[in-house]
ZAMARGU-4260 file (C-alpha; in steps of 0.2 Angstrom, whole numbers, plus 5000, padded with zeros to 4 digits):
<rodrens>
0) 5492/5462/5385 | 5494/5459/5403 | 5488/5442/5409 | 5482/5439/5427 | 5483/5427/5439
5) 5469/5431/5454 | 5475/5417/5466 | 5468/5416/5484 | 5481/5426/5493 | 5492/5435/5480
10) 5489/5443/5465 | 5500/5442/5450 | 5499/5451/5432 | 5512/5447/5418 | 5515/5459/5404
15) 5528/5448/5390 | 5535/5456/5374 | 5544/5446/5358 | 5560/5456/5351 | 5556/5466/5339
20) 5554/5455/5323 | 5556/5439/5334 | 5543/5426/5329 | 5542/5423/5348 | 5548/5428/5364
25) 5564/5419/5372 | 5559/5421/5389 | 5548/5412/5399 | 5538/5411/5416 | 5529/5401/5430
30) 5517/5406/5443 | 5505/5395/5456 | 5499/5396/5470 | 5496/5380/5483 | 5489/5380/5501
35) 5506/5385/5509 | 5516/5393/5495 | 5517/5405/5480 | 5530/5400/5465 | 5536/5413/5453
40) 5550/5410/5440 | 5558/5418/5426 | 5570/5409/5413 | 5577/5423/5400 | 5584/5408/5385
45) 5602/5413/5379 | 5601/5426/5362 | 5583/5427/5355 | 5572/5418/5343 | 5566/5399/5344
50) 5582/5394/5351 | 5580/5405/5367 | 5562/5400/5366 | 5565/5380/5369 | 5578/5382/5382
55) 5567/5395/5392 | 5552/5385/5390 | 5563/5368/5395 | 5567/5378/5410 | 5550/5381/5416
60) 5545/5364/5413 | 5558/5359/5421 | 5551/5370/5437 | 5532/5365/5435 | 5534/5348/5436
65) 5543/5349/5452 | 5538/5365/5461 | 5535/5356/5476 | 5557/5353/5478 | 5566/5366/5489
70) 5573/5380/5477 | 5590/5377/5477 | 5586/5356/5472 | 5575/5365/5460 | 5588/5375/5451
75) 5598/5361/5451 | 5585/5352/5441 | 5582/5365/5430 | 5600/5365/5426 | 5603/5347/5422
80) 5586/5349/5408 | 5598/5363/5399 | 5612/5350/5394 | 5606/5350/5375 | 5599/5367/5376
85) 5605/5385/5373 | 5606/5389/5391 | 5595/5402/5402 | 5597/5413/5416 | 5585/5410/5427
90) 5577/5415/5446 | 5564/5408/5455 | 5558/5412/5473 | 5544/5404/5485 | 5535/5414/5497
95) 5530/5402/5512 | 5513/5405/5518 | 5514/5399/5536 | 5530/5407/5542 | 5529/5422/5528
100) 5546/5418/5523 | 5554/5421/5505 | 5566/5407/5497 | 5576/5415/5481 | 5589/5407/5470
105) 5592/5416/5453 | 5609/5411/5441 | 5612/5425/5429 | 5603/5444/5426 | 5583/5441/5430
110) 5581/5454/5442 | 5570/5453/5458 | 5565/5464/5470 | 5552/5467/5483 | 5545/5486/5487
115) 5537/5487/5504 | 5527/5502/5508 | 5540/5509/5520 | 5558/5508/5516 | 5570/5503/5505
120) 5568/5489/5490 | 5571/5471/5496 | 5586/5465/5483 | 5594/5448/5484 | 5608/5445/5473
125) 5607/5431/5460 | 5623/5421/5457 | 5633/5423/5443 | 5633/5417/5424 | 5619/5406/5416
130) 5612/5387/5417 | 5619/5374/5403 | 5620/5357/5413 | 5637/5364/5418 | 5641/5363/5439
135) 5635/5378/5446 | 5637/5387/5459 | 5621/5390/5470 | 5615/5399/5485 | 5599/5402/5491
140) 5593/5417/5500 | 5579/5419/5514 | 5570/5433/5521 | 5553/5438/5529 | 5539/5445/5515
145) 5535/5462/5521 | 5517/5467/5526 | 5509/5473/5509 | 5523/5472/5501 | 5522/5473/5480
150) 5537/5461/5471 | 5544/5464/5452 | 5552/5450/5443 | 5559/5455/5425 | 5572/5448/5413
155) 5584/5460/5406 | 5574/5466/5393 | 5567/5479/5407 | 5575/5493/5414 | 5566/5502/5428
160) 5572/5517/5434 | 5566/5522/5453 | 5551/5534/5442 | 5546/5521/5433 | 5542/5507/5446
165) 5535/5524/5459 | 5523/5524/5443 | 5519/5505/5440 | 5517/5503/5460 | 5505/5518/5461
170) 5494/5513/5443 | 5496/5494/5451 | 5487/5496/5466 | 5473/5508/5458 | 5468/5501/5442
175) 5478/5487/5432 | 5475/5493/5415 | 5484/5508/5417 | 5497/5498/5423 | 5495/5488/5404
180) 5493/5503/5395 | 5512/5510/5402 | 5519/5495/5399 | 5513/5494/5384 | 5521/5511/5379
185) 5536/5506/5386 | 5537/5489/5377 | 5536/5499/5362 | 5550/5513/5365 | 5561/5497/5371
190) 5559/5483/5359 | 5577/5479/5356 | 5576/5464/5368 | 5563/5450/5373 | 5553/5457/5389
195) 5544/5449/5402 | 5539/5456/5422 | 5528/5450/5434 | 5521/5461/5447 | 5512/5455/5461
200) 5503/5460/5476 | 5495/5451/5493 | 5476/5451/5491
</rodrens>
């Protein structure tokens, strides 16, 4: 089931899937919205099952109760909460209001991208390996939002070929629960990994 988040100036659905056989899924996410700012992020826990689970969920704690930091002080953060914990990868990007300006800093394979509605996908590269408490390298990434512009934020567990997201943008921007009822047929023909993706769109 997709659950959505109607803010006042963006508009973000999240469809998340457990492994197949999994008690739970090992990734998790956070979305707000302030006056000046939107805050996504996505933290994929190492391997799957509760372990993943409480180092993902650590993770986005970890970002809630300090949202307010810069992104890359905010990774660092979030890195120092894993020292006991499995370890995640994880991204997390902020989308100034005011100056329409986007801040992105992922470590390890949560992908994010951003369509506009002319032109090619917006796609910052995250930095390498995973968050453990371990020094880590980190490099944050800025670029203007584009006018209209839809963003995906996935972990690994989704693999969108250029069909697929022509078909998620189009359903998206229609009617959302056609956008859930393919999902939902995907999640089933791929449920060999934990899945989570967020889509969202300016109102």
């Amino acid at each position: 089931m997709i659950k959505h988040y109607p803010f006042e100036k963006f508009e973000v659905s999240v469809f998340q899937r457990a492994k197949k056989d999994k008690p739970c899924c090992g990734d998790s996410y956070f979305v707000k919205e302030t006056d000046s700012y939107l805050i996504c992020a996505v933290a994929d826990g190492l391997g799957s099952g509760i372990g993943a689970k409480e180092a993902s969920q650590k993770a986005v704690e970890t970002i809630e109760s300090n949202h307010t930091l810069p992104v890359d002080l905010l990774m660092n953060k979030v890195n120092q909460s894993l020292i006991k914990h499995r370890g995640a990868v994880v991204t997390i990007f902020k989308i100034d209001y005011t100056d329409k300006l986007v801040s992105f800093c992922g470590v390890g394979n949560v992908n994010f991208k951003i369509y506009p509605q002319i032109g090619k996908p917006i796609s910052p590269l995250p930095n390498r390996g995973f968050l453990s408490g371990q020094p880590v390298r980190l490099q944050v990434q800025e670029f203007n939002y584009p006018d209209h512009a839809m963003f995906v934020i996935h972990s690994d567990g989704v693999t969108l070929h250029a069909n697929q997201v022509h078909s998620i943008k189009k359903m998206y921007h229609v009617v959302a629960e056609e956008a859930e009822s393919y999902l939902d047929n995907y999640a089933k023909l791929n449920n060999n990994d934990d899945l989570t993706i967020l889509i969202g769109k300016p109102l």
